[in-house]
Every structure is written in C-alpha cells, then in structure tokens.
C-alpha positions as CSV (number, residue, x, y, z in Angstrom):
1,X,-82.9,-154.2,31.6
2,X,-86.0,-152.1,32.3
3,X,-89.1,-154.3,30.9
4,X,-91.1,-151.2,30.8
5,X,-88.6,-149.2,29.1
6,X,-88.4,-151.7,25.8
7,X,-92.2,-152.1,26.3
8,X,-92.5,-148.5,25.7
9,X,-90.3,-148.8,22.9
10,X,-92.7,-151.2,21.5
11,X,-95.7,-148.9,22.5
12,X,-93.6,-146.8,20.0
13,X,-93.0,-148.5,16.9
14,X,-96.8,-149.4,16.9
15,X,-97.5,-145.4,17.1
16,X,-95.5,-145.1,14.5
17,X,-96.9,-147.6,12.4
18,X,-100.3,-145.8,12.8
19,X,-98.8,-143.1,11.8
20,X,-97.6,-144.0,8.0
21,X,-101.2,-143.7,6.4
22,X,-100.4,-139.8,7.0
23,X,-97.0,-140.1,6.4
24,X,-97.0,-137.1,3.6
25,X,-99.2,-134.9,5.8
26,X,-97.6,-135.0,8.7
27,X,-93.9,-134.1,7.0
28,X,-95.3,-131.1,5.1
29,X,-96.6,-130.4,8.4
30,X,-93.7,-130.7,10.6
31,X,-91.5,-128.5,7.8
32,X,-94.1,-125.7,8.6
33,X,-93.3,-126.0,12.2
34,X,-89.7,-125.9,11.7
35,X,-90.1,-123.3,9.6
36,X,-92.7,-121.0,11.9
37,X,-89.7,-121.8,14.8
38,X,-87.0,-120.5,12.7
39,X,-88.8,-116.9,12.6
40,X,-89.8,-117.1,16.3
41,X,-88.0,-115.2,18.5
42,X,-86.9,-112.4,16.4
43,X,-86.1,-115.0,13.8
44,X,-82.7,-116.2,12.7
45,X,-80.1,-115.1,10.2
46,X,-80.8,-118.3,7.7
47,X,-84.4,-118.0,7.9
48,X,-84.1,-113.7,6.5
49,X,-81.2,-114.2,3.9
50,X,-83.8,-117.5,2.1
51,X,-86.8,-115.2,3.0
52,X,-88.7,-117.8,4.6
53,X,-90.7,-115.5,6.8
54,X,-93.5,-114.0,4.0
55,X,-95.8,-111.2,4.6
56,X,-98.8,-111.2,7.4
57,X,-96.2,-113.6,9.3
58,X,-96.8,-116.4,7.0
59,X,-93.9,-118.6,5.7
60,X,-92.9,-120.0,2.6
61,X,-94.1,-123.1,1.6
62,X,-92.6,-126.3,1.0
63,X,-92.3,-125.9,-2.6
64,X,-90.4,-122.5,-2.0
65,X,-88.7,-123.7,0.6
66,X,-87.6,-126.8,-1.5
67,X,-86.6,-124.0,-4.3
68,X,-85.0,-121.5,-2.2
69,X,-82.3,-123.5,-0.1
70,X,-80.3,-125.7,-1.4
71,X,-78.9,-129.0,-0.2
72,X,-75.9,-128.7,2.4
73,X,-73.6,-130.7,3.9
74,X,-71.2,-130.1,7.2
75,X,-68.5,-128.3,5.4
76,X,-71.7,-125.5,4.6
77,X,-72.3,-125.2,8.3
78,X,-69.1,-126.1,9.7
79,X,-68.1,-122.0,10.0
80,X,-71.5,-121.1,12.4
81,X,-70.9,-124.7,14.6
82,X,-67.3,-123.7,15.6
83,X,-68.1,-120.2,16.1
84,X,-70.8,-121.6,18.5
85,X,-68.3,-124.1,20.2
86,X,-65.5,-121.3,20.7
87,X,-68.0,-118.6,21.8
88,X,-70.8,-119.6,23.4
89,X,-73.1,-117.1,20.9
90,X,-76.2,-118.2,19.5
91,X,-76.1,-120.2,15.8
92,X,-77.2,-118.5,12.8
93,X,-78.7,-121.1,11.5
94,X,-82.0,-121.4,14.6
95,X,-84.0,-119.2,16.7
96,X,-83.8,-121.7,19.4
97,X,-80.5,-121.8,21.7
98,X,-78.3,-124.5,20.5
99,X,-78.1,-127.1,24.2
100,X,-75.4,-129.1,23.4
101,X,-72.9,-130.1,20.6
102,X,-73.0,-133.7,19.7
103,X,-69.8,-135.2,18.4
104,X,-70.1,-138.0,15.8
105,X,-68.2,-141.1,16.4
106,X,-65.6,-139.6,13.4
107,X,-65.1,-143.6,12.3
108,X,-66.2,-142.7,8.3
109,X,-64.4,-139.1,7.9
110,X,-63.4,-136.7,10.3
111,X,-65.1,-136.1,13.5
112,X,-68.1,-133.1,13.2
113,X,-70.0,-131.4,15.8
114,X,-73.6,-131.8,15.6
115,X,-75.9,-128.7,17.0
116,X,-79.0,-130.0,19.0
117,X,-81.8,-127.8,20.5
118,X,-84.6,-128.9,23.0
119,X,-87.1,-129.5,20.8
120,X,-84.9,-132.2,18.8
121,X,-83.0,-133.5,21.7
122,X,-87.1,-134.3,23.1
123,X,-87.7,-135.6,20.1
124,X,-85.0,-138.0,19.6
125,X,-85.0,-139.3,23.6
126,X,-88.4,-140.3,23.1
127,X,-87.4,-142.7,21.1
128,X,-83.6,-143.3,21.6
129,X,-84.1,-143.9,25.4
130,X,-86.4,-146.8,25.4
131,X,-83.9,-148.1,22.5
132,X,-80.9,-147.9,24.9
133,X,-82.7,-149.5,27.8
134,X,-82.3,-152.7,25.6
135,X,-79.2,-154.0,26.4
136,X,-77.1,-156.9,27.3
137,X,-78.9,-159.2,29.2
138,X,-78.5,-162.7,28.6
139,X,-77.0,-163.5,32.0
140,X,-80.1,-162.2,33.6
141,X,-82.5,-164.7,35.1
142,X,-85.2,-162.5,36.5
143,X,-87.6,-163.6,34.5
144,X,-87.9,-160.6,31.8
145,X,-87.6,-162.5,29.0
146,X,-86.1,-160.2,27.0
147,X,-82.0,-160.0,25.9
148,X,-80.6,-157.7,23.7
149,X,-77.2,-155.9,22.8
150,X,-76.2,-153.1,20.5
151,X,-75.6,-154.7,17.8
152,X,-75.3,-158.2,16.4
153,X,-71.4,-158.3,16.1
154,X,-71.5,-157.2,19.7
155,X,-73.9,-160.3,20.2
156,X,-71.8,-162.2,19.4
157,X,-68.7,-161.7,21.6
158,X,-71.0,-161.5,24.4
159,X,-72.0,-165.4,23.3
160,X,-68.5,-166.3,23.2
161,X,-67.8,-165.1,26.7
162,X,-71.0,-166.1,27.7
163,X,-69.8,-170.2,26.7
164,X,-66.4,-169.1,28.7
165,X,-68.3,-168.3,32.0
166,X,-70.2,-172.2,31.2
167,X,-66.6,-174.1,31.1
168,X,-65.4,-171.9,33.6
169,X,-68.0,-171.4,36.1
170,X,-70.7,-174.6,35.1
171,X,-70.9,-175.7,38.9
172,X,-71.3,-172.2,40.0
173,X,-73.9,-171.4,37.2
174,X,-76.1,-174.3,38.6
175,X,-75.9,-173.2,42.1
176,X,-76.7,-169.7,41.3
177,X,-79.9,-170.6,39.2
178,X,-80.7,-173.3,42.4
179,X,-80.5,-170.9,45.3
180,X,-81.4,-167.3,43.6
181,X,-77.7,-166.4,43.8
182,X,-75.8,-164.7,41.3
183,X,-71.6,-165.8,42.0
184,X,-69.3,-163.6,42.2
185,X,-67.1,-164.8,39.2
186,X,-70.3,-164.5,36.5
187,X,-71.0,-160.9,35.6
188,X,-73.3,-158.8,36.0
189,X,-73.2,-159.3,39.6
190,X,-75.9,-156.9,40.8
191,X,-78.6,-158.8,39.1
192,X,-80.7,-160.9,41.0
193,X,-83.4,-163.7,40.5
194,X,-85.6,-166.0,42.6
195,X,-84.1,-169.4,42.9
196,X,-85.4,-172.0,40.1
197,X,-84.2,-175.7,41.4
198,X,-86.2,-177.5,38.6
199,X,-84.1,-175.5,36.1
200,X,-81.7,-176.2,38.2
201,X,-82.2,-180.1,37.6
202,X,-82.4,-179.9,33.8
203,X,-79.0,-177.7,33.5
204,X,-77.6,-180.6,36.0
205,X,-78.8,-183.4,33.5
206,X,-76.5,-182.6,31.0
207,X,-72.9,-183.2,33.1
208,X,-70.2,-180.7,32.8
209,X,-71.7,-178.5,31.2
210,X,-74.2,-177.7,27.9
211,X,-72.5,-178.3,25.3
212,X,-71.8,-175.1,23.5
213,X,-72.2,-176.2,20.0
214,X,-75.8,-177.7,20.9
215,X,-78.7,-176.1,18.6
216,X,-80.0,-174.4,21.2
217,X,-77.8,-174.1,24.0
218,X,-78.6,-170.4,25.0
219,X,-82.7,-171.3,25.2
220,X,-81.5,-173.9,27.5
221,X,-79.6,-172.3,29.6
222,X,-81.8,-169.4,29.7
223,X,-85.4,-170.7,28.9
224,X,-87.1,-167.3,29.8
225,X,-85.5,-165.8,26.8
226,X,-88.1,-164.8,24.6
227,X,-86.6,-162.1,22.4
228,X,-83.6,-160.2,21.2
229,X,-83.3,-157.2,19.9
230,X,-79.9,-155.9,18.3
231,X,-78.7,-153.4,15.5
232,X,-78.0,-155.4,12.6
233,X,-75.0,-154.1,10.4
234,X,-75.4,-155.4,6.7
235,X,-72.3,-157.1,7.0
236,X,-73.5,-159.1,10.0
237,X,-76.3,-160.1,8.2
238,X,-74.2,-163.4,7.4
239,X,-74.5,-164.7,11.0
240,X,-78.0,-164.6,11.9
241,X,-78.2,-168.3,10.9
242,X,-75.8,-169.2,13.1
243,X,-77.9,-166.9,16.2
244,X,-80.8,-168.3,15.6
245,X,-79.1,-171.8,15.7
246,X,-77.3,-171.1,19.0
247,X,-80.6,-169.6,20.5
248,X,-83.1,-172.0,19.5
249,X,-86.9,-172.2,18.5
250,X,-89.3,-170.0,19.9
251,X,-86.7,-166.9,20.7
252,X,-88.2,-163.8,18.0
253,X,-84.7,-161.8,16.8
254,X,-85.7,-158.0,16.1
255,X,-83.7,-154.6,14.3
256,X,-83.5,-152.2,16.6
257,X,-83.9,-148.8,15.5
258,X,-81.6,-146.7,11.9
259,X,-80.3,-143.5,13.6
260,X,-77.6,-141.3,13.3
261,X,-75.8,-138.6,15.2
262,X,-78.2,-136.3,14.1
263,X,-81.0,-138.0,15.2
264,X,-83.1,-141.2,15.6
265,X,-84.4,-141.6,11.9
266,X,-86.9,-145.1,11.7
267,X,-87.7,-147.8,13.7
268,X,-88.5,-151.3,12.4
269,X,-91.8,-152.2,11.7
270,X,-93.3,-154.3,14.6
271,X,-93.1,-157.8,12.6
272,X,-89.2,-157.1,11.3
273,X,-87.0,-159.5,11.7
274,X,-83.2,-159.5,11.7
275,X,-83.3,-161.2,8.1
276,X,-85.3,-158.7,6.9
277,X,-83.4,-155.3,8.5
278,X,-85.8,-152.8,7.1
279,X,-87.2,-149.6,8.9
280,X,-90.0,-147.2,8.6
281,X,-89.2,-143.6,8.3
282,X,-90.3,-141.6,11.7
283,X,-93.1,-139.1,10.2
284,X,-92.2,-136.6,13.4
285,X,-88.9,-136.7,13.1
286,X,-87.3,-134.6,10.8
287,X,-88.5,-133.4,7.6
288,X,-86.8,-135.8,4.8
289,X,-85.9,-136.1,1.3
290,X,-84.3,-138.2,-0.8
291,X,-80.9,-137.7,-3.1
292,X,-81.0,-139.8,-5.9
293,X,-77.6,-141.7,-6.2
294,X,-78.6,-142.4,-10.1
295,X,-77.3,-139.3,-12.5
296,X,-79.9,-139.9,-14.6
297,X,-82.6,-139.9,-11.8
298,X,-81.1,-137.1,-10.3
299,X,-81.3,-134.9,-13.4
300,X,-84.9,-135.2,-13.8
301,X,-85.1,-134.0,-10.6
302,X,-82.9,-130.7,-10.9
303,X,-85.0,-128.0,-10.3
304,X,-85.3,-129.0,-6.0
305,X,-81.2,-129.0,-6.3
306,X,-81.6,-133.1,-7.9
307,X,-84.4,-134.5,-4.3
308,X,-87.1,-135.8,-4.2
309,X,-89.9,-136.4,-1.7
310,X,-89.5,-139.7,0.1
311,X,-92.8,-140.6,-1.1
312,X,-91.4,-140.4,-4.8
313,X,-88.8,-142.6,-4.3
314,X,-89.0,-146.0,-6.6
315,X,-88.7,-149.1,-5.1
316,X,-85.2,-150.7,-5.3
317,X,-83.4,-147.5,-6.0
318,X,-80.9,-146.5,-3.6
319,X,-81.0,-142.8,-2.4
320,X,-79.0,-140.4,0.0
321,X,-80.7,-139.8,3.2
322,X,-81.3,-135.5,3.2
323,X,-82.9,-133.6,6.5
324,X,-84.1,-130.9,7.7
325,X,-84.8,-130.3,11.8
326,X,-85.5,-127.4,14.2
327,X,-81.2,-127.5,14.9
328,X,-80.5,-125.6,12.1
329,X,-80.0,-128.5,9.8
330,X,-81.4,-127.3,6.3
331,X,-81.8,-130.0,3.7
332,X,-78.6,-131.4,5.4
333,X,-76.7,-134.4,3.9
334,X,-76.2,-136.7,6.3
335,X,-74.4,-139.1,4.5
336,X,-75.9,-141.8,4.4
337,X,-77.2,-144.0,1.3
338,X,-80.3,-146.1,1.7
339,X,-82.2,-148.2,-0.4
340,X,-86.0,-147.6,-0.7
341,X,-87.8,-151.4,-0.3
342,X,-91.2,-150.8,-0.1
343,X,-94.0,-148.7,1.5
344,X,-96.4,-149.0,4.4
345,X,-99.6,-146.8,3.4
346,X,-97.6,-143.6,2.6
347,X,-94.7,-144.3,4.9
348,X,-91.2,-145.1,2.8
349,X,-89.5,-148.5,4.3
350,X,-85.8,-148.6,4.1
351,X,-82.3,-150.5,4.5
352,X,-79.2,-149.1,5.2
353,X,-77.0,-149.4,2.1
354,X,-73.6,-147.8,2.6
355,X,-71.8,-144.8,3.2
356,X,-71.7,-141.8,0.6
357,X,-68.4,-140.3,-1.2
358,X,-64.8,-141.1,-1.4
359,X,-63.1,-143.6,0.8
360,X,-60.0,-144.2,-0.3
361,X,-58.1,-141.1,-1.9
362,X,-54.4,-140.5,-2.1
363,X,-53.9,-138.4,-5.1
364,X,-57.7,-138.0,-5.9
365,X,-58.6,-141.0,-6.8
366,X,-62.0,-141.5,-5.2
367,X,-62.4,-144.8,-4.2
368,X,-65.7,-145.2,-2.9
369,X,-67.3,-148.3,-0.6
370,X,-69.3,-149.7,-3.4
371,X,-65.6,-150.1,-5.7
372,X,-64.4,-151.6,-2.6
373,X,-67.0,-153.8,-2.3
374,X,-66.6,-154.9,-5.9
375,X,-62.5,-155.4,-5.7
376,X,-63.6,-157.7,-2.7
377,X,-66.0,-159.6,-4.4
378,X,-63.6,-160.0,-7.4
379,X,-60.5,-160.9,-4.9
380,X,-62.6,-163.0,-2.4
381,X,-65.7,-164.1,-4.2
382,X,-68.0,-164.7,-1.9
383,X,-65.2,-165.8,0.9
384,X,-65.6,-162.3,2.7
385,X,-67.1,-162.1,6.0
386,X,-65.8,-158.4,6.7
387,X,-63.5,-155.7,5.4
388,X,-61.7,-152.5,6.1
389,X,-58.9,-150.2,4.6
390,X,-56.4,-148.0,6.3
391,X,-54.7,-145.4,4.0
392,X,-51.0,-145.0,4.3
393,X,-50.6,-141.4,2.8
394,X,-46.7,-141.7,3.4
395,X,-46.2,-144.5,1.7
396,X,-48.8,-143.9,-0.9
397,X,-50.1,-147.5,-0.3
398,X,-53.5,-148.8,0.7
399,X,-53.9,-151.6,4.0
400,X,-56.5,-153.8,3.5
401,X,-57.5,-156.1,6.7
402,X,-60.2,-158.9,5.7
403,X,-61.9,-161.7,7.5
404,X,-62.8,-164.6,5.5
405,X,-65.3,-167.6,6.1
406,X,-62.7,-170.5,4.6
407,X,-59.0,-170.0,5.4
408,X,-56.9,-169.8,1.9
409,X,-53.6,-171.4,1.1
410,X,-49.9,-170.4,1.2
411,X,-49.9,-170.0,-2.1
412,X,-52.9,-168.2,-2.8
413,X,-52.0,-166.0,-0.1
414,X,-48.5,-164.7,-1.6
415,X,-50.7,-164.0,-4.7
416,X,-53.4,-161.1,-2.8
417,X,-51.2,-158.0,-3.5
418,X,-50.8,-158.5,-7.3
419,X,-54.3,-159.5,-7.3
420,X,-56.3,-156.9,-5.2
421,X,-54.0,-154.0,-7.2
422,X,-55.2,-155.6,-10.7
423,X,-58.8,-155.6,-9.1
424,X,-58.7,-152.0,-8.1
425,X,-57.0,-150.7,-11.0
426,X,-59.8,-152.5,-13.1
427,X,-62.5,-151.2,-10.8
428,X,-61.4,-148.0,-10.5
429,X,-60.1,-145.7,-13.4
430,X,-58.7,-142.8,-11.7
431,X,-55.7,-145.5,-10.2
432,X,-54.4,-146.1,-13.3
433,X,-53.4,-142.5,-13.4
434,X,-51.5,-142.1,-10.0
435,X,-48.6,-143.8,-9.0
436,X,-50.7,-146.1,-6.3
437,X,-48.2,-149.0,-4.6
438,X,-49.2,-152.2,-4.4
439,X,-51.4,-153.0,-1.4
440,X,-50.8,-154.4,1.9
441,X,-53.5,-157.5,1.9
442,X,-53.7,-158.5,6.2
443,X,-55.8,-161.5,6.7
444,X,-57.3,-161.4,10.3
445,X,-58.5,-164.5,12.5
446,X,-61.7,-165.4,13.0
447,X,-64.2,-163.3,15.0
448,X,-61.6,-160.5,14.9
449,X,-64.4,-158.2,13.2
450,X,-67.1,-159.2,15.8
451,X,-65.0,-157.7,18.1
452,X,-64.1,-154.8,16.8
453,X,-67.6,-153.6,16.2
454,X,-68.3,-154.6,20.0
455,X,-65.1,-152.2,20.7
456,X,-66.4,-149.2,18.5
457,X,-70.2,-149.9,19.5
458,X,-68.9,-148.7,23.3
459,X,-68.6,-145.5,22.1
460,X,-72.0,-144.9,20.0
461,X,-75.4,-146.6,19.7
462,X,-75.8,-145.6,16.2
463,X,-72.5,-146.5,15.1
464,X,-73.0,-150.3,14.2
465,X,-70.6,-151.5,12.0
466,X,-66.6,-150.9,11.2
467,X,-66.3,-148.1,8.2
468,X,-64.5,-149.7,5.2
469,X,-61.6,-147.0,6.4
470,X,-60.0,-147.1,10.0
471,X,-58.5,-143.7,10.9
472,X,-57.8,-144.7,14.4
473,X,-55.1,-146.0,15.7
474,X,-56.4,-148.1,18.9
475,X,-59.0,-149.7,15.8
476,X,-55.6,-150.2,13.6
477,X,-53.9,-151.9,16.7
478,X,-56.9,-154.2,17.2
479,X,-56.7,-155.2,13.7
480,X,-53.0,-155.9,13.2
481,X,-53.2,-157.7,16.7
482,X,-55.0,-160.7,15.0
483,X,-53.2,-160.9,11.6
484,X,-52.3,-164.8,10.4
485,X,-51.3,-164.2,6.9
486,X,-50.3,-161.4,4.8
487,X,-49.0,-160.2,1.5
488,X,-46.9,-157.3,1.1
489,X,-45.5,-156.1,-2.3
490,X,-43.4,-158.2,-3.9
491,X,-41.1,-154.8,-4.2
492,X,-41.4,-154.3,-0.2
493,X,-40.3,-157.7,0.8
C-alpha cells in the first residue's frame, strides 16, 4: 500500500465533509454545468429534442429540466450505447466524446455498458484511486500501519489464510520479522521491512505459534496495525464482532467508499465505523435525486416523474438512487435502493439497502430481494448468515443456497422444500398463480459465502456482496462445491 495514496483519500473525505453545508448549492450548480456541456460543441441530440438550450445561450433550469426529462433507466439508452460500441460514432446523448465503455460486473441482471467521458472518468479517479490504493496488506511489516481489503467478506478469507501461513510457516514468520526478511513461502514476497528482533522475542514467547483463536491475535502479530479499511456488504455486517475480536484494541475499522459502475457516489464520513456503514453523498459528483420506493410518497411527488431532491428525503425512508452526469446519463436509474439515515448540514447520509426490481421471475412472478429476504427470515429466523437464488427456467424451479450460523438437523432438513414453497407462496401472491415447483433448499458450509464475495470482488471494487441471484456458472460451481445438506422435492427424489 501507498501511505500517501489512502492519506489522500483521507484528505478527501474531510473535503467532502466541508462540503455538505453547501450541499444544495453546489448540485443545482453542477446540473447547470452538465447542462451548459451538453450544448457545447454544437450541442447534442438529447439536449435539442428536451430543449435544454434556451434563448441568449441560456439553459433551462433545474425545475424545467426536472419537468422536461423524465427518469430513465438502461433499457432507454441501451439503443445509442450499442450503436456507440459497434461504430465508433459519437452518443446522442453528450457533446463530449464518449472515452471508454465500462462494463458492469452483470452479477444482479444482465451485463450493461456504461458510457464515460473525461470529465466523469476525472471525476470519479479522484476519488476511486486513492480508494483502490487500500488494499490487502496485513502481511506487510513496513511499518504503515495501515491494512485494508475490498471488502469485509474478502477480509476474512485473507485472515483465514493468513492463520494457515502461522501453522504453516510460524518459524519462518519469526525469522522474517528478526532479520528484515520476508520468506519465500509467505506472500507477498516483494514487500520488505527493517528487521524488528524485539518483536521478534514477543512472537517467540508464545511457542508454536499464536494461537489463532486469541482475542487479538492479528494486533500481535502485527502490532503496527492501526487501521482497516474495507467495503462493508450489509450482509457482512454480522461479522464485525468477530473482526474486531480477532484484531484487538486500539485497531479503528472504517467503510470504504458506496459506488457504482457508474461512478463513485459517497464516501464515509471521517468518524464512520464499520458498525455504522453510512456515507455522505459526493456534492461534485453527479447531480442526484431520489425515487421514493413508497407509492404513496411517490404520488405526491408526480409532477418531477414521482423524485425528489435528496435534500427532501425523510429520514428512515428508503429511496432509489437517480443521476444525472456529463456521460449522457439523464435522471438515470441506477438501481440501487438506499435508505436516507440522517443529514450532515445539508448533505443527505445514506446506507445501502438492496437492489431494485424483480429477482426471481419465471412466469412473471416478480419476486423481489426484500420477499426473499422475508421467506428467509420466516424459513431461517434469524439462523441466516447469507443467501442466494439461481433460477432454473427449464425446470420451472427455484435453487436456493444458504449459509447458516447453527447447523440444523436431519430432520429439519428434509422438511426446507415444503417449507420455503409455503413461505414464498405466502409472501408472494403472484406464485400462487403459476405452476412454480417446489424448491431446491442447498445448505453450504461455513465460510462458503466469505469466499465467494472474495471470488466476485476480483472482478469489481464496487461489487461487494453476492446478488440474491447467481447467473453465473463459475459462481453456481463454487456454491454447489460446498453443499452439506439438501432438500429436493419430495416429487424429485
């Protein structure tokens, strides 16, 4: 890790923090920006079909704006991105040349194609950059004091290999942290350090090796640790205990940054910790809004196509994230629901709360993640450390692979199928209607979710926890790789 790349980071989020008092002012004036830019240059096609460019080469304001163009998601822009992937020809959508394409990770829906044009790709690196620069260093003894991963699942695989490299490697370790040496056989092996013999003497003390179990271990083995910083997934939230436990006093745990392929959204206020998980919207970012997930909220709010202005969001409601940028994104659904917690002078602070629309659907059904997360709760109680779904179209059947905290029975086992299909039928109306099988219930071994986060974090920063439905197959393999127990339908067997 670069010390002075998360310091900048830092440098940052306190900028940004100065920045919430003007929160409102400095939206309303970044929308005038992006809309000034989409008339520049000769102007794009989007910006004269919503007449945005007015007379004396004024624009409109934000209330036209927010009156004239309606909310969008990919499936609006879809046409104009693949014509710009296939051709080369400049988007419709933005005076400014589209760089570069950005896929999304395509784990909650099919894959899209982001456009991204110099003025948002500067935007986002100046914050994503020094967020990336964070990452695993817990084997590093140079004295930085700082460890961090992508994201807390990830965490904690690297821990477990991490307490394989002690019983493997103990004698080796101590030499290394003795003489300045780093041993072949315990990765990363281009770091270095200078040699620390007293350390050295204390690791020594304990025998074999530090016993991994020992409230904590990491702080002794690493005792320049200071701080860790890691996405936290809401599902993860459920093993910061046990972190903080394995790292000891005095170690600070901090969220990293809520961003999406479109771009780098909020960064955690410089106190958060990974208990609380919240963020404060990035004034310079992109201009946002908020879609109230509530009908009734929504209607009152019809007349700007059912959004409101992130600073008239009320605290506790839950809302889906809308953006505009210089890309060619125009009050673009992202997809992504968060809740509104609290504000910091002007500035909305946020947690991420789930993915928007349909899940699940075989004949139209529309199962969405928060039914899911209900037929778990009534299955499971409480028992469920992670979940996912894979969707057997064929077979008109529903997979569902779940990790749980206490291991169940034989016989409570056999019972799942009957069980989850009376929770879902419950839960969901629609499923009474369609001739839905019984579903497959996979229970997976312990940890099995932790590592596949770590697997689909390789691919994506922003990506930080496993969709509740897998669509591919390597994720699928993974999965069915650590099944103990199952229940099929008793029809199937």
């Amino acid at each position: 890790m670069q010390l002075l790349d998360y310091a900048n980071k830092w440098r940052l989020v306190r900028q940004a923090a100065k920045k919430q008092a003007n929160f409102v002012q400095i939206q309303r004036a970044l929308l005038q920006s992006i809309l000034q830019r989409s008339c520049a240059n000769g102007g794009c096609d989007f910006a004269r079909k919503h007449r945005i460019m007015m007379a004396n080469d004024g624009v409109c304001t934000m209330e036209q704006f927010r009156a004239r163009i309606p909310l969008c998601t990919y499936s609006d822009i879809a046409a104009d991105v693949d014509k710009v992937a296939q051709t080369g020809c400049k988007s419709s959508l933005c005076s400014d040349p589209v760089i570069f394409l950005t896929a999304t990770t395509g784990t909650t829906g099919p894959q899209r194609l982001v456009p991204v044009t110099k003025i948002d790709i500067d935007k986002s690196i100046k914050y994503l950059l020094p967020a990336q620069s964070v990452d695993v260093d817990l084997l590093s003894l140079k004295g930085s004091g700082v460890g961090g991963t992508g994201n807390v699942p990830s965490l904690l695989v690297g821990i477990e290999k991490l307490q394989q490299v002690m019983i493997r490697d103990w004698d080796n370790l101590i030499f290394d942290v003795e003489h300045g040496t780093l041993h072949r056989e315990v990765p990363p092996p281009q770091l270095s350090h200078a040699p620390m013999p007293s350390h050295a003497s204390v690791l020594s003390a304990y025998g074999s090796k530090v016993p991994p179990g020992m409230p904590g271990w990491v702080h002794t083995v690493f005792p320049r640790l200071k701080l860790v910083v890691a996405n936290v997934p809401n599902p993860a939230l459920r093993y910061v205990s046990e972190l903080e436990k394995w790292f000891g006093d005095g170690i600070q745990f901090r969220p990293l940054m809520y961003g999406a392929s479109e771009c780098v959204m909020a960064l955690p206020p410089p106190s958060s910790t990974f208990k609380e998980n919240k963020f404060r919207l990035l004034a310079d970012a992109a201009f946002f809004e908020f879609l109230p997930v509530d009908e009734e909220e929504a209607k009152r709010c019809a007349g700007t196509g059912g959004a409101i202005l992130p600073q008239e969001g009320v605290v506790g409601h839950i809302y889906e994230m809308v953006l505009t940028n210089f890309s060619g994104l125009w009050r673009y659904r992202i997809g992504d629901a968060i809740q509104l917690v609290g504000f910091e002078g002007q500035c909305p602070e946020i947690k991420f709360a789930y993915r928007v629309g349909s899940v699940l659907s075989i004949f139209g059904e529309n199962i969405n993640e928060i039914h899911l997360r209900k037929i778990m709760a009534t299955v499971f109680g409480s028992n469920v450390v992670d979940f996912t779904f894979f969707q057997d179209d064929t077979a008109s059947r529903y997979h569902a692979y779940v990790e749980l905290n206490s291991p169940l029975d034989t016989e409570a086992v056999s019972g799942l199928s009957d069980k989850m299909d009376q929770a879902i039928r419950q839960t969901v109306y629609n499923c009474r209607l369609y001739p839905i099988k019984k579903p497959f219930v996979m229970i997976v071994k312990p940890g099995t979710f932790a590592a596949l986060t770590s697997h689909i974090q390789r691919t994506t920063l922003s990506q930080a926890k496993v969709p509740p439905r897998l669509t591919n197959p390597t994720h699928i393999n993974l999965l069915n790789d650590n099944v103990t127990q199952q229940c099929l339908d008793s029809k199937t067997n």
